[in-house]
Steps between C-alpha positions, in 0.01 A plus 500: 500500500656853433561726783253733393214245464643349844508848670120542375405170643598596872368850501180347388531261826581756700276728456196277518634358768515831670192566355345212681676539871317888458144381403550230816622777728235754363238279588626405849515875571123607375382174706698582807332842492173402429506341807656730678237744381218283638656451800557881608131549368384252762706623737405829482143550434310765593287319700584106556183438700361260672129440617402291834155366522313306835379178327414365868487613864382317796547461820722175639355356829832266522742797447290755639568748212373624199622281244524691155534398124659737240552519135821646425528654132778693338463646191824517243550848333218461232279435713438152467451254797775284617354138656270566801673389829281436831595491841339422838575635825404482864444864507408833266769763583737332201836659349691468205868506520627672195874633395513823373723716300561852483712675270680838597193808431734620212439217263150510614469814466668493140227185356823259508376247216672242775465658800199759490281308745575259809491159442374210720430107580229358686653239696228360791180564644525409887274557811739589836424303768801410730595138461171446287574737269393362136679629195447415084753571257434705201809483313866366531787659634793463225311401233288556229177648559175303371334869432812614328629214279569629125550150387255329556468230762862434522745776513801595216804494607558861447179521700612330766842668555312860468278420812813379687650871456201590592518363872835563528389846452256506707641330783851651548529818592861524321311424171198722531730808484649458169124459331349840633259296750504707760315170746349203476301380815225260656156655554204306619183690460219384638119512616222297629334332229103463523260325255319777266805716414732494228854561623809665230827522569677794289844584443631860467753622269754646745303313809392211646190297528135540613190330573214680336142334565168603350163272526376220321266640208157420577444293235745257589353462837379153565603373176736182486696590173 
């Protein structure tokens, strides 16, 4: 083969090779930030709420308390339902353990597109009551939230290793002050829960949660739906 010819033979190579490696890498980085994407809009909703409804209430002769039945649902950022979740406790004045995140009021302030509005986790739903106290967990520490998953029902890998920054972030202290959070926290609102009322729990942009309750519309009174 001449040297030209031979020459023109491994440029071609080369350059679809090239050509190749970039389309592969291209792809990987659009995908890695469509999740990414999804994930900071679920993070950071405006409102990430969560409704609380009395499906039973009665009183226990054996444990000599109220013993209470709740529906737990959280909505995702669309506003669609995530799977119901019920829990029953010997008692009505319930709290939800939740970790929250706060970024510093000048990113807030500014509409961040990552960091414009606190971010949090439900993690349980517990009654306090010394050594009886009873407790329900919501979502996993150090791993992928159900709400939150991008992927599907198992998480990417890329997935995976962003919600592991994201507790180390949370977490350490030393971590936190290199992303502009300016703290992450535990809060535990909470309320006594009665049949009849409808029950939301609201996150604020540069705040924290709270329970807001309004009444049962009187059509739905009575009705077993």
């Amino acid at each position: 083969m001449q040297p030209s010819k031979m020459l023109n033979s491994v440029l071609t190579v080369t350059v679809t090779l090239a050509l190749i490696a970039g389309g592969f890498w291209i792809h990987r980085w659009l995908e890695e930030n469509r999740v990414l994407r999804q994930v900071v809009e679920r993070l950071s909703a405006d409102s990430r709420a969560a409704e609380i409804l009395v499906t039973k209430s009665e009183y226990n002769e054996t444990t000599k308390a109220i013993e209470t039945t709740i529906k737990f649902l959280e909505y995702d950022t669309k506003g669609t339902a995530l799977k119901p979740k019920y829990f029953t406790f010997q008692g009505n004045i319930i709290q939800f353990q939740s970790l929250v995140i706060r970024f510093q009021d000048r990113l807030v302030q500014a509409g961040d597109r990552l960091r414009g509005k606190s971010a949090y986790l439900f993690l349980k739903a517990f009654v306090l009551d010394g050594p009886k106290t009873q407790e329900f967990t919501i979502s996993e520490a150090h791993t992928v939230p159900e709400g939150y998953r991008v992927s599907g029902t198992a998480p990417s890998e890329f997935e995976a290793k962003l919600w592991e920054e994201f507790w180390k972030y949370a977490l350490q202290p030393e971590a936190r002050d290199r992303t502009g959070i300016k703290n992450a926290q535990l809060e535990a609102p909470g309320t006594m829960f009665l049949p009849g009322t409808i029950y939301t729990l609201h996150i604020e942009h540069d705040g924290g949660l709270r329970i807001d309750s309004k009444p049962v519309p009187e059509i739905l009174k009575g009705e077993a739906l």
